[in-house]
C-alpha positions as a LaTeX table, in Angstrom:
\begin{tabular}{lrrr}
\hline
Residue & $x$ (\AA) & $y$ (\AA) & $z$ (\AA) \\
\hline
Unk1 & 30.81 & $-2.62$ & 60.35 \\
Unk2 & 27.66 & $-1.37$ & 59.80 \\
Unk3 & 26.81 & $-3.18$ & 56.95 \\
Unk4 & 27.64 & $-6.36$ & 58.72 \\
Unk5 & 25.02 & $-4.92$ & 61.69 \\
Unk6 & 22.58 & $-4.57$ & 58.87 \\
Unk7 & 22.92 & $-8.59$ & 58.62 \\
Unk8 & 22.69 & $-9.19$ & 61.54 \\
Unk9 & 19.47 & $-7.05$ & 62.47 \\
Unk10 & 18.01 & $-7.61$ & 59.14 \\
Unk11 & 14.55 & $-9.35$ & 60.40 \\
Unk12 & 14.41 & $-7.04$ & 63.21 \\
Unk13 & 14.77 & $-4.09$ & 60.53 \\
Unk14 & 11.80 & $-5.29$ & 58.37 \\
Unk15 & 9.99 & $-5.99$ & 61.57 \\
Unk16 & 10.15 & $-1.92$ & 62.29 \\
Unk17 & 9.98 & $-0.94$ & 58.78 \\
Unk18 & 6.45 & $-2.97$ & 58.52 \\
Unk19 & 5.31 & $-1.33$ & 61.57 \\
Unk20 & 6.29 & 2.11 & 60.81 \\
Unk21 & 4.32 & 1.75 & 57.71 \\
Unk22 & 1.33 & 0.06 & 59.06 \\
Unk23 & 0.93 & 3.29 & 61.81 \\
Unk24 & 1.48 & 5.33 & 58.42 \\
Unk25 & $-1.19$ & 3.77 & 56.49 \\
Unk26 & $-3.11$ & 4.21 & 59.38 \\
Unk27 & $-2.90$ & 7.88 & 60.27 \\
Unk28 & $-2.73$ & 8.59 & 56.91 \\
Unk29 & $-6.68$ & 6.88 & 56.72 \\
Unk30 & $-7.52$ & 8.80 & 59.64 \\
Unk31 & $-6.73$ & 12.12 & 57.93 \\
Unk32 & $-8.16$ & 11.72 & 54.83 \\
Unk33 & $-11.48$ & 9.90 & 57.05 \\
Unk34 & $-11.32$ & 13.27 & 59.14 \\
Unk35 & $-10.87$ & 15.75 & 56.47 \\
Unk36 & $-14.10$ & 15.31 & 55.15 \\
Unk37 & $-15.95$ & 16.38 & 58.70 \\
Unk38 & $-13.34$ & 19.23 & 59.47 \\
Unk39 & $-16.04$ & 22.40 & 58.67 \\
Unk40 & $-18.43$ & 20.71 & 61.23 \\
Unk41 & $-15.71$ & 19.68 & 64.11 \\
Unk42 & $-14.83$ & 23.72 & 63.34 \\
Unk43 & $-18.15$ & 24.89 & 63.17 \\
Unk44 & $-18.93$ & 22.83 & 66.55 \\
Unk45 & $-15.58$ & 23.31 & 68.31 \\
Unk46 & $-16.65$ & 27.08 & 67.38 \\
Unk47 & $-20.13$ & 27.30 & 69.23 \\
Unk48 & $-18.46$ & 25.17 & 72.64 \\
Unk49 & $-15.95$ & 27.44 & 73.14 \\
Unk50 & $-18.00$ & 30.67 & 72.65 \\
Unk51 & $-21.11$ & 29.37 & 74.65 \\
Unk52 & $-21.32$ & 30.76 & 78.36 \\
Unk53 & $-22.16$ & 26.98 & 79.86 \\
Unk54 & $-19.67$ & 24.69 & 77.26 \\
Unk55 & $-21.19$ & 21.68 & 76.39 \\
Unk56 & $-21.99$ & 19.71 & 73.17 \\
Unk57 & $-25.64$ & 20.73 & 73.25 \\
Unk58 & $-24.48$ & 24.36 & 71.56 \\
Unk59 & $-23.84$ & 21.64 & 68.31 \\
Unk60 & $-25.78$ & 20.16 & 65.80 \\
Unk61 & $-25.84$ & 15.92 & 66.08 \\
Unk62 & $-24.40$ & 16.06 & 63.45 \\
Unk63 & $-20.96$ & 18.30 & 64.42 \\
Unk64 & $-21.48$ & 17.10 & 67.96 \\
Unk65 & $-20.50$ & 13.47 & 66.84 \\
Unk66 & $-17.69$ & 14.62 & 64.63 \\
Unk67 & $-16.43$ & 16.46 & 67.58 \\
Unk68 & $-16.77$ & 13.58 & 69.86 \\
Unk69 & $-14.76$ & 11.81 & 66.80 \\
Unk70 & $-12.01$ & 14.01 & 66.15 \\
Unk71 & $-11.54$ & 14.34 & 69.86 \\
Unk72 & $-10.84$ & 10.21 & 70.61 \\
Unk73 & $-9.13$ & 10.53 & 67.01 \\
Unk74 & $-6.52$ & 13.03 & 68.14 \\
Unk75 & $-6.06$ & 11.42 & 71.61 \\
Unk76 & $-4.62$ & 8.24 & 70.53 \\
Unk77 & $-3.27$ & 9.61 & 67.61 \\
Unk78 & $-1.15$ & 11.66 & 69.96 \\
Unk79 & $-0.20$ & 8.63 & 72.68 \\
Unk80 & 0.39 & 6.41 & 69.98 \\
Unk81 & 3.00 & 8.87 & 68.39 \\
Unk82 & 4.60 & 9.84 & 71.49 \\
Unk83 & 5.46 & 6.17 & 72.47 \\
Unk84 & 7.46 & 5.75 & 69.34 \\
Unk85 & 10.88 & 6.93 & 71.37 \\
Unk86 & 9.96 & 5.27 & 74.59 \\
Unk87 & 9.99 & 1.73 & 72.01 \\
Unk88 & 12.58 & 2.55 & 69.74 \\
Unk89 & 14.82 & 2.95 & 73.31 \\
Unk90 & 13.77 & 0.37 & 74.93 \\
Unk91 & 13.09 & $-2.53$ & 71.86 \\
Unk92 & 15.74 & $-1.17$ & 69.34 \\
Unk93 & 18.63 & 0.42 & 71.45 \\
Unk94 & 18.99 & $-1.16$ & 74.56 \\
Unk95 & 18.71 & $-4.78$ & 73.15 \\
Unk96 & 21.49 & $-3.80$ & 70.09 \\
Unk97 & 24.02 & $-3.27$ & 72.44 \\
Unk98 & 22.76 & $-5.54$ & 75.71 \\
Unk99 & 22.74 & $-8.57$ & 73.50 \\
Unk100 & 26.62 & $-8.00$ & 72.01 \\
Unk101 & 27.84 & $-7.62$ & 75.86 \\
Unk102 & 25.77 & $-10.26$ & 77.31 \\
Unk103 & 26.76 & $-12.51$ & 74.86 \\
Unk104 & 30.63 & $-11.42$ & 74.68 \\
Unk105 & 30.57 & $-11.24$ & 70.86 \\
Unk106 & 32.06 & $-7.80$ & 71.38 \\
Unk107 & 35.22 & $-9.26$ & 72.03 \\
Unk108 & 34.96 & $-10.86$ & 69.27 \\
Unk109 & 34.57 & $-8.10$ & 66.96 \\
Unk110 & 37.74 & $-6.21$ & 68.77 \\
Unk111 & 39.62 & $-8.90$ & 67.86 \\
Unk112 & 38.93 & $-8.37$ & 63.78 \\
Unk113 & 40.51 & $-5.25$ & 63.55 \\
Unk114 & 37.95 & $-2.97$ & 64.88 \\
Unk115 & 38.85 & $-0.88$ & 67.56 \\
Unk116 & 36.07 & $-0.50$ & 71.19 \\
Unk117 & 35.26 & 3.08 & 69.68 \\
Unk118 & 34.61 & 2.22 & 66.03 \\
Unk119 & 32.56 & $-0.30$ & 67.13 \\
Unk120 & 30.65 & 1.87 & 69.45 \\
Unk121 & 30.78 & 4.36 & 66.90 \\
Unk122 & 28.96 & 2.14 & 64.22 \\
Unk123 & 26.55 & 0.74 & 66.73 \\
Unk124 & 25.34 & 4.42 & 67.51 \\
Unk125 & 25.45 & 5.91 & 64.10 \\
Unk126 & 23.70 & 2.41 & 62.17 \\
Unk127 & 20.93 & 3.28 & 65.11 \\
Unk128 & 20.16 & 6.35 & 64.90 \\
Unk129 & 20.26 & 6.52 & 61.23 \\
Unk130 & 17.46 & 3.59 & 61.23 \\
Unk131 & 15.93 & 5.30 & 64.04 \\
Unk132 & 15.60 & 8.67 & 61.71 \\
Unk133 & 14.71 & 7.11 & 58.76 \\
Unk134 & 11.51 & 5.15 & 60.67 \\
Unk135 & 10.53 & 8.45 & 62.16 \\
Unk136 & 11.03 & 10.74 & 59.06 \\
Unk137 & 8.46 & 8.05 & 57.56 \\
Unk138 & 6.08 & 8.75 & 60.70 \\
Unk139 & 6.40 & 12.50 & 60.64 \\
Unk140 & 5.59 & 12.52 & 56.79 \\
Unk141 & 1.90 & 10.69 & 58.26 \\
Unk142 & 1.84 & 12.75 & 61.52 \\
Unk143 & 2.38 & 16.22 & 59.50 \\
Unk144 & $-0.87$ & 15.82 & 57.44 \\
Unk145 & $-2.49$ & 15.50 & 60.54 \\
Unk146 & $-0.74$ & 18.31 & 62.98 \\
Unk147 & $-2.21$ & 20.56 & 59.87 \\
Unk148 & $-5.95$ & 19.20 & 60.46 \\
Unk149 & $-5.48$ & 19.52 & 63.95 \\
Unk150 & $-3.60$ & 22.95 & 64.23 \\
Unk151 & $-6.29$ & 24.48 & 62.32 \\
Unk152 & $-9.20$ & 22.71 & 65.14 \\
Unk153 & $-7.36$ & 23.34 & 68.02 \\
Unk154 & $-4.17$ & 24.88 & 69.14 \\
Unk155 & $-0.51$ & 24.15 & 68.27 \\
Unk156 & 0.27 & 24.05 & 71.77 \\
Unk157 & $-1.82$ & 20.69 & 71.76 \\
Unk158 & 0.22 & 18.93 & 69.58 \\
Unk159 & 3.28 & 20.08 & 70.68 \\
Unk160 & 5.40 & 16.95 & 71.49 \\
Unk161 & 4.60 & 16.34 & 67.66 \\
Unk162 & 6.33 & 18.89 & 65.97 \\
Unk163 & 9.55 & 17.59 & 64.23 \\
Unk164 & 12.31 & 19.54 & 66.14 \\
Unk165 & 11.21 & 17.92 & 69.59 \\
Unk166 & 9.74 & 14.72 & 68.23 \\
Unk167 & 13.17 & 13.81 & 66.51 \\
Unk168 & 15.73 & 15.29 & 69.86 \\
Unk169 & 12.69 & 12.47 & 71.88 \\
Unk170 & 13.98 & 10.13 & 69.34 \\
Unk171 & 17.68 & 10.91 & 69.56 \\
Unk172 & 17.15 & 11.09 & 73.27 \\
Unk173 & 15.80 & 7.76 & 73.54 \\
Unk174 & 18.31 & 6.12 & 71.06 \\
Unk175 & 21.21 & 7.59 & 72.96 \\
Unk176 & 19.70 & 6.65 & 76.57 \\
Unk177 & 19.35 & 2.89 & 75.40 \\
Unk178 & 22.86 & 2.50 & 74.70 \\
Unk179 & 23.93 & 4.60 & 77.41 \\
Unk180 & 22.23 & 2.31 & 79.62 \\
Unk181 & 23.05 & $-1.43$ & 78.19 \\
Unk182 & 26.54 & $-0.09$ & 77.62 \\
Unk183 & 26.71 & 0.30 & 81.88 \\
Unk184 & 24.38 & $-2.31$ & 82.48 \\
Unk185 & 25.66 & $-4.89$ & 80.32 \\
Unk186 & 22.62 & $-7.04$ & 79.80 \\
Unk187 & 19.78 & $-6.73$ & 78.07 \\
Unk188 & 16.43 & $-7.09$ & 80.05 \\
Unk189 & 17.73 & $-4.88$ & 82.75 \\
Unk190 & 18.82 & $-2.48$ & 80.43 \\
Unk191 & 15.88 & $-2.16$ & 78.90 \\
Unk192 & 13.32 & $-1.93$ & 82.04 \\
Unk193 & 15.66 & 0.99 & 83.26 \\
Unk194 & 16.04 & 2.77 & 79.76 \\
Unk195 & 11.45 & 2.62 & 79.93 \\
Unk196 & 12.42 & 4.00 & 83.60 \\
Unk197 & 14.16 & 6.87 & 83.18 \\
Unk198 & 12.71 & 7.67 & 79.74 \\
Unk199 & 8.93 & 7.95 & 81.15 \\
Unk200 & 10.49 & 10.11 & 83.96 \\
Unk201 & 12.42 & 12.53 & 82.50 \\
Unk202 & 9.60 & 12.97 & 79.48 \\
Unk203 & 6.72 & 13.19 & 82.47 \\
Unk204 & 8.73 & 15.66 & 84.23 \\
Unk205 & 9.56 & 17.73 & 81.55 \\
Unk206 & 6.26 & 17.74 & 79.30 \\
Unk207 & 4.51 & 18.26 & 82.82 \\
Unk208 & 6.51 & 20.04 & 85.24 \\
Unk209 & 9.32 & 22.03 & 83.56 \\
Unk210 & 7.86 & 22.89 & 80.26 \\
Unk211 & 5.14 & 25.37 & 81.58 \\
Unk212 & 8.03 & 27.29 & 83.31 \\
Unk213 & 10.46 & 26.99 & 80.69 \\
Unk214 & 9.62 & 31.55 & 80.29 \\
Unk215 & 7.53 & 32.80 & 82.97 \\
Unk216 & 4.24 & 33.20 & 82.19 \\
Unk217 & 1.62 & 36.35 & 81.39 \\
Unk218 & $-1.28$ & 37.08 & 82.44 \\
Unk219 & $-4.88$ & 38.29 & 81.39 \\
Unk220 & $-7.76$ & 39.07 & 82.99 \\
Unk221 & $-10.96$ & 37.64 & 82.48 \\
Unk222 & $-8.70$ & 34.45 & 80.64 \\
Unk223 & $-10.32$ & 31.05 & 80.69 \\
Unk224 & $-9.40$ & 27.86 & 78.79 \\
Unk225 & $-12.43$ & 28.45 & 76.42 \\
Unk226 & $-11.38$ & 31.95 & 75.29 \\
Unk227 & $-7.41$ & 30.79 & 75.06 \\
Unk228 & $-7.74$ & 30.91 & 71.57 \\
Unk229 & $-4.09$ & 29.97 & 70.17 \\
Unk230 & $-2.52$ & 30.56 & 73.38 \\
Unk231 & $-1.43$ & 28.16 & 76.11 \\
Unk232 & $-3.71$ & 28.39 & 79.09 \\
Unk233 & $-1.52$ & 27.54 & 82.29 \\
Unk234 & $-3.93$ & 28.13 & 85.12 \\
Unk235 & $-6.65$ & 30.23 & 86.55 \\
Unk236 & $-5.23$ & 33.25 & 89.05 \\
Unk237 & $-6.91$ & 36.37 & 90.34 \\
Unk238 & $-6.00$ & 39.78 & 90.28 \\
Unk239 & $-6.47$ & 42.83 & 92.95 \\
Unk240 & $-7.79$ & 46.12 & 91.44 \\
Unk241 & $-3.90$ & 47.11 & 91.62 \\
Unk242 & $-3.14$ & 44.36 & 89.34 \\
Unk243 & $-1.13$ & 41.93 & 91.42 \\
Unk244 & $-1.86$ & 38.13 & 91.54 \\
Unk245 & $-3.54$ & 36.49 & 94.93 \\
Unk246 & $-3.02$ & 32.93 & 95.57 \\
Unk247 & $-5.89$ & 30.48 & 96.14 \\
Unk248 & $-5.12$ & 30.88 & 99.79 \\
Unk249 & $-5.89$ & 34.10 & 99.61 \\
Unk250 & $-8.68$ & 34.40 & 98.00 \\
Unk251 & $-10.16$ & 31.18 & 100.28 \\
Unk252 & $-9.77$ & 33.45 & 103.54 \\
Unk253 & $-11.31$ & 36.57 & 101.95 \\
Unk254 & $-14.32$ & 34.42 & 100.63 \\
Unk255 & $-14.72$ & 33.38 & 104.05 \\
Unk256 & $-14.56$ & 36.37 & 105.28 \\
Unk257 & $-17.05$ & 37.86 & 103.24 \\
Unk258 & $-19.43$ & 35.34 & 102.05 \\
Unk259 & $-21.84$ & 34.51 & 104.96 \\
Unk260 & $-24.69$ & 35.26 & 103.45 \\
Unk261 & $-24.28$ & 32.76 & 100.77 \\
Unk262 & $-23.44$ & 35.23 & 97.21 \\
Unk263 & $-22.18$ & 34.04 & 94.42 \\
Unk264 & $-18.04$ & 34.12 & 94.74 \\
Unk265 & $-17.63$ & 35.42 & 91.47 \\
Unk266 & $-19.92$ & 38.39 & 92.37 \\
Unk267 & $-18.51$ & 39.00 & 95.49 \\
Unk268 & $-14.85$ & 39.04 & 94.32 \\
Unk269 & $-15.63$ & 41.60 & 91.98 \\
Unk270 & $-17.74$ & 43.69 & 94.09 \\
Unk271 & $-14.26$ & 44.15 & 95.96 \\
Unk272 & $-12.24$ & 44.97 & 92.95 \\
Unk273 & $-11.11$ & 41.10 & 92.64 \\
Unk274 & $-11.43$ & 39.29 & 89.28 \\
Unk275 & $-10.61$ & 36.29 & 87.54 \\
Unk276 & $-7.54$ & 36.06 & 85.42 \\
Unk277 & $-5.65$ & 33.46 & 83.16 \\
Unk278 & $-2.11$ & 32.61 & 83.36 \\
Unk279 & $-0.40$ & 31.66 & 79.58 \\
Unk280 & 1.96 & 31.72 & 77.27 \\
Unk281 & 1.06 & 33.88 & 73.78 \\
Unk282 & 1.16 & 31.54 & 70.29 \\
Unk283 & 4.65 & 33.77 & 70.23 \\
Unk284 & 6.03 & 31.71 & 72.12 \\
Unk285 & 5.20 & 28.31 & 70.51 \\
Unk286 & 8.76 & 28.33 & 68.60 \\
Unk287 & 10.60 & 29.58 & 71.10 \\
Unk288 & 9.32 & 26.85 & 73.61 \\
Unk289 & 10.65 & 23.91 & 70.94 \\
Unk290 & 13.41 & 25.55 & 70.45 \\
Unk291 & 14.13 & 25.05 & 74.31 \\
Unk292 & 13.06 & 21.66 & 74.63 \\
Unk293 & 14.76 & 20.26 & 71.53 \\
Unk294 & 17.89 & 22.02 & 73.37 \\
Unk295 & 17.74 & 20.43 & 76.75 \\
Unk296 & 17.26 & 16.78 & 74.43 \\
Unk297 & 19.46 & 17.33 & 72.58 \\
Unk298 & 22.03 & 18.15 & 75.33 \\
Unk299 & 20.89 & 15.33 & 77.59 \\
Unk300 & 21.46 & 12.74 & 74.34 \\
Unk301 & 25.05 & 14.19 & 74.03 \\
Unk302 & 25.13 & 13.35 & 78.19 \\
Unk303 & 24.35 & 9.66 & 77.44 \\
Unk304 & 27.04 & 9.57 & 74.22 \\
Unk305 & 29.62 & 10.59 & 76.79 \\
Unk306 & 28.68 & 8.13 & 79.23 \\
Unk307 & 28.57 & 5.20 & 76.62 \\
Unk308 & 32.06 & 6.39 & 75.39 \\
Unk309 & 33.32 & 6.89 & 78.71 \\
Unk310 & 32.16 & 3.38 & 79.87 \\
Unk311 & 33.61 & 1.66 & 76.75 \\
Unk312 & 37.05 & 3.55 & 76.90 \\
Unk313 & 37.23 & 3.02 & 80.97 \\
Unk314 & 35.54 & $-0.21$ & 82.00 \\
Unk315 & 35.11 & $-2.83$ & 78.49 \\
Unk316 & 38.34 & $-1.88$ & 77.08 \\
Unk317 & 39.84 & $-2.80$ & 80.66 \\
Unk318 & 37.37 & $-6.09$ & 81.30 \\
\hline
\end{tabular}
């Protein structure tokens, strides 16, 4: 069965093959292009970040530029690596099983002595085994340059990039595009709502959930310049007893107290107030993809059961 999907999908399969190594090449060039500026991006990203007033005038031209470079570099880099899953759902997944359905050739195939779950069985494991191979060629790319940037940033900046969740993304995608055409039953619908749900569940967790995955610590005088390897969450401000005060707070005292026009800063701390920084250590960086990969991982097996469900209650029944 799965040889015979191979046929089928064979131009499709050179299609992503060819692309896969294309963004390879590509990343690949941008490494070995950014290697040979990463002392001055250092040396620059060094003198911002220790400067009282951050700005690329602490740099030379020179490492300001590469800065700049690295920066736009790393941004796309990033985007363009996160929307593999998002595609390989919605252009790989969703059409493999939308087309059989729309088209009825599933009946077809039930009818040669393969039984609704071995076929199911062989469209999700042919999938995901292309889908693993594609990204295992990305990750080989993407892991030269999560070195390069771990060592100019933070890990915590590259985290959706790191293997464990990068590949549960994948397997989350794969699983939700099935999922999804299996219910749906045709393709172009199947696919808008597998970009849906995939863009919602990845913006709520990357954005929402992720920072409170463990609660966070916090530090006084912390700012997003003197993070270091840590996450910085959010500024906060402790009381000289050490317990937070919301914005609100802090609004009505500064009110309260600043008529005659001081600096807040000044004024805070002249009445035991100071700034603080809310985080979560480097420690934690494992831990935290250990966590996500979970949830992924568990909300792939989610969509399996669904798809199996579906086949086993409604198709076999149709």
């Amino acid at each position: 069965m799965i040889w015979l999907l191979i046929h089928l999908h064979r131009r499709v399969i050179w299609i992503w093959l060819a692309l896969a190594a294309v963004m390879a090449a590509i990343v690949t060039a941008l490494w070995l292009d950014t290697v040979s500026t990463q002392a001055a991006v250092v040396a620059c990203m060094t003198r911002v970040t220790s400067s009282s007033n951050p700005s690329l005038a602490a740099c030379s031209p020179a490492g300001g530029d590469a800065l700049v470079w690295f920066t736009t570099v790393n941004h796309r880099i990033q985007w363009a690596l996160i929307a593999v899953p998002l595609l390989m759902g919605v252009f790989m997944a969703a059409p493999l099983m939308g087309r059989e359905l729309e088209n009825r050739t599933h009946r077809l195939v039930w009818t040669q002595g393969i039984t609704p779950m071995q076929w199911f069985a062989s469209n999700l494991a042919s999938i995901l085994m292309f889908c693993f191979a594609l990204t295992a060629v990305l990750l080989v790319a993407a892991g030269l340059w999560l070195s390069l940037a771990s060592r100019i940033t933070n890990d915590w900046a590259q985290f959706d990039l790191y293997p464990p969740v990068f590949l549960s993304y994948v397997a989350f995608a794969v699983s939700l595009g099935l999922a999804v055409a299996t219910v749906v039953g045709r393709t172009v619908p199947a696919m808008a709502v597998t970009g849906l749900i995939w863009i919602a569940i990845r913006g709520a967790t990357g954005i929402l959930a992720r920072p409170m995955l463990i609660p966070a610590l916090v530090r006084r005088d912390m700012s997003a310049a003197t993070a270091g390897r840590d996450w910085f969450l959010a500024p906060t401000y402790l009381d000289s007893s050490g317990h937070q005060m919301s914005e609100a707070q802090i609004d009505g005292l500064l009110q309260r107290w600043g008529g005659s026009g001081a600096d807040p800063i000044t004024l805070l701390q002249q009445h035991g107030i100071f700034m603080a920084g809310l985080y979560q250590p480097a420690s934690r960086f494992w831990v935290f993809q250990s966590i996500e990969t979970f949830i992924f991982v568990m909300l792939s097996v989610g969509c399996i059961l669904v798809s199996i469900a579906w086949v086993r209650l409604r198709l076999t029944s149709e």
